[in-house]
C-alpha positions as CSV (number, residue, x, y, z in Angstrom):
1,X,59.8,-75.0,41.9
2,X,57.7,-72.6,39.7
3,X,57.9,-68.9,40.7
4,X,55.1,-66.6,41.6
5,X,56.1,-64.4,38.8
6,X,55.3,-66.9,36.3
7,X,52.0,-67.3,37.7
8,X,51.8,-63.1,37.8
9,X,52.5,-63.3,34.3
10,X,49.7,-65.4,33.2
11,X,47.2,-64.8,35.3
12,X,47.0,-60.9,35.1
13,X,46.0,-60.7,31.9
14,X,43.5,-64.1,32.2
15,X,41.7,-62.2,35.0
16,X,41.5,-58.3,33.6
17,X,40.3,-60.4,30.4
18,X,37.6,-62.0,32.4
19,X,37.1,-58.2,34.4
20,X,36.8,-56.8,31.0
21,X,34.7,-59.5,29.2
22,X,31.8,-59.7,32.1
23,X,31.9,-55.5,32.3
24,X,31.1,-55.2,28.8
25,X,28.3,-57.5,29.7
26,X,27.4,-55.3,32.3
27,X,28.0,-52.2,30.3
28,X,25.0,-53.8,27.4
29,X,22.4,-54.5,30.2
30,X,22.4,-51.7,31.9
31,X,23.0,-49.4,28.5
32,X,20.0,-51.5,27.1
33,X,17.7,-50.9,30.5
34,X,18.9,-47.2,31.4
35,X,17.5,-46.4,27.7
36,X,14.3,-48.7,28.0
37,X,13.7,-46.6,31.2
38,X,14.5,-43.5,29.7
39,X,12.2,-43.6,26.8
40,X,9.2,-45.6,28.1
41,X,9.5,-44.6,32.0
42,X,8.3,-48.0,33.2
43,X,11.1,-48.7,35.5
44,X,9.8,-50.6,38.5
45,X,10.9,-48.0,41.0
46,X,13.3,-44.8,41.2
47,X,15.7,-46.9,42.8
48,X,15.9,-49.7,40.3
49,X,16.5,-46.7,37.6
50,X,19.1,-44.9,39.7
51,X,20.9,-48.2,40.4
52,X,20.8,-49.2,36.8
53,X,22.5,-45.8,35.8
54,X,24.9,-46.0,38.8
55,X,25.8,-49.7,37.1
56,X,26.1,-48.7,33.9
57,X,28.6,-46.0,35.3
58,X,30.7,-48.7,37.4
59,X,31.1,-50.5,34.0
60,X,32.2,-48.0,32.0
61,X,34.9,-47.3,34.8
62,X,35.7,-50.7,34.7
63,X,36.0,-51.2,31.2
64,X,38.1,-47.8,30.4
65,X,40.6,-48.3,33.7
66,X,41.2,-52.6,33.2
67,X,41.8,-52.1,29.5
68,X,44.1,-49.2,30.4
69,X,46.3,-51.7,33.0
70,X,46.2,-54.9,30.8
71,X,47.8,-52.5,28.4
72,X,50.3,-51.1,30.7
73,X,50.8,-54.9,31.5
74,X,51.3,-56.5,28.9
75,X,53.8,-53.6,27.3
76,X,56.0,-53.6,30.6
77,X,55.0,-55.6,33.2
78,X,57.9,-55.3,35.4
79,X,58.5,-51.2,35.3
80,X,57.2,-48.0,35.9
81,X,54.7,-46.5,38.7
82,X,51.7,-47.7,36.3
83,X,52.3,-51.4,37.2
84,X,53.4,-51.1,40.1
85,X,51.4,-52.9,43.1
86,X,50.6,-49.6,44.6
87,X,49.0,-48.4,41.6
88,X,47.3,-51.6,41.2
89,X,46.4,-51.3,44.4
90,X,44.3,-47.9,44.2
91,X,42.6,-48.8,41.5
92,X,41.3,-52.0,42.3
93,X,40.3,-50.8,45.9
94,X,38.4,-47.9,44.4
95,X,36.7,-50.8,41.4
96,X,36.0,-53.2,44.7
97,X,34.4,-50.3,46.5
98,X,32.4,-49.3,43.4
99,X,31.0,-52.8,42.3
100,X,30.4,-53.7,45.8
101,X,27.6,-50.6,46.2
102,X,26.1,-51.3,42.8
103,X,26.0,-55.1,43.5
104,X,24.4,-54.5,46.8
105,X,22.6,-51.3,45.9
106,X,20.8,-53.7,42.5
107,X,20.4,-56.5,44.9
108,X,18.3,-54.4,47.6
109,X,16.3,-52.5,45.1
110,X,15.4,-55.8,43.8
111,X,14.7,-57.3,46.9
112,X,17.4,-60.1,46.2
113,X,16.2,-61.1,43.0
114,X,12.9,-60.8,40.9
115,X,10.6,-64.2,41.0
116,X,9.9,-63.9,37.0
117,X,6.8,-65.7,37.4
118,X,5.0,-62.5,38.9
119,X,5.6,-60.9,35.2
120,X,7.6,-57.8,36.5
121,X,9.0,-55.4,33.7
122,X,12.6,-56.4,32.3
123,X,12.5,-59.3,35.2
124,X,15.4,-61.3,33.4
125,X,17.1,-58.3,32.4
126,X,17.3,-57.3,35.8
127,X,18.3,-60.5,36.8
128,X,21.2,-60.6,35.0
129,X,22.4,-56.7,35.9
130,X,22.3,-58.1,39.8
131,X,24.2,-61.7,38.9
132,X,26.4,-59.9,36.4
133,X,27.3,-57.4,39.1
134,X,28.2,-60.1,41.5
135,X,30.4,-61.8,39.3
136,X,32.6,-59.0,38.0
137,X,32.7,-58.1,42.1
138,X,34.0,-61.6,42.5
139,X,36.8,-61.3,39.8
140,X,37.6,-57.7,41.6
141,X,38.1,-59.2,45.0
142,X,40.5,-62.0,43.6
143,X,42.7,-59.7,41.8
144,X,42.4,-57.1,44.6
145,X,43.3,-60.3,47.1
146,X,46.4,-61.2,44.8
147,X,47.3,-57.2,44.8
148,X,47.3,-57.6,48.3
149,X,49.6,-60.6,49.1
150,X,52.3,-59.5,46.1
151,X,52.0,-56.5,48.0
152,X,53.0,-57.6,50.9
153,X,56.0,-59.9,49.3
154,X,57.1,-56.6,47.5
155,X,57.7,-54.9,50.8
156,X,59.6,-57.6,52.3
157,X,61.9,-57.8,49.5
158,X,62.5,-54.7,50.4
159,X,61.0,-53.1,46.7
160,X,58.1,-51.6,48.9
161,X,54.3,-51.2,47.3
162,X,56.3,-48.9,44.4
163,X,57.5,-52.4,43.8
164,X,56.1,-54.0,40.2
165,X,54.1,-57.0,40.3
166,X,56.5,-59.1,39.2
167,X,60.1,-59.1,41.0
């Protein structure tokens, strides 16, 4: 039977790689539109531009914190409070929390998504900031999810949510 552990041990850094990777993508769109809007001022409403900056934020966030615990990880996966599932825990709540108002936040300002057709400003640009949001939201919710249920195995082994990811 393979362990958990091993599973741990692959799949943390495969899915903060895949959290980093789409952030960075996040972090260019919104960089790119946040100075578009800046220096030309055609944005297609106040909210759109606020939203944008607010993503762009929730990326850099992203980035610096997911690089900082894929470190951590891969350096010492089983020890200290840095990796443990509490401290994993926090973080990822506060990322899910963050993504999930800029995701919904982009997608209401945008009324669900731009019909291109109509020849809005930056329509595929925007596009992408609302389906790039979604998808580093989804990433966030399955390492939160896995957070949650090695949590729960931590404190029944008695370890407690100080406990590290891996037993």
């Amino acid at each position: 039977m393979v362990s958990i552990d091993n599973h741990i041990r692959r799949g943390h850094p495969v899915i903060f790689g895949f959290i980093i990777f789409f952030s960075i993508i996040e972090l260019a769109i919104s960089a790119w539109l946040t100075s578009r809007f800046n220096l030309r001022h055609d944005y297609l409403s106040i909210s759109v531009r606020d939203r944008t900056r607010y993503l762009l934020f929730t990326a850099c966030w992203t980035i610096f914190f997911s690089l900082f615990y894929f470190a951590l990880f891969l350096h010492s996966p089983t020890g200290g409070i840095m990796t443990s599932v509490l401290s994993h825990a926090v973080f990822l709540f506060l990322t899910w929390i963050l993504w999930t108002a800029g995701a919904a936040a982009i997608t209401a300002a945008l009324g669900g998504g731009l019909n291109c057709s109509a020849h809005f400003t930056y329509c595929g640009q925007l596009n992408a900031l609302e389906g790039f949001a979604w998808v580093v939201w989804i990433f966030v919710t399955f390492a939160l999810l896995v957070v949650f249920f090695r949590g729960i195995s931590a404190s029944r082994r008695g370890d407690g949510y100080r406990g590290s990811l891996i037993a």
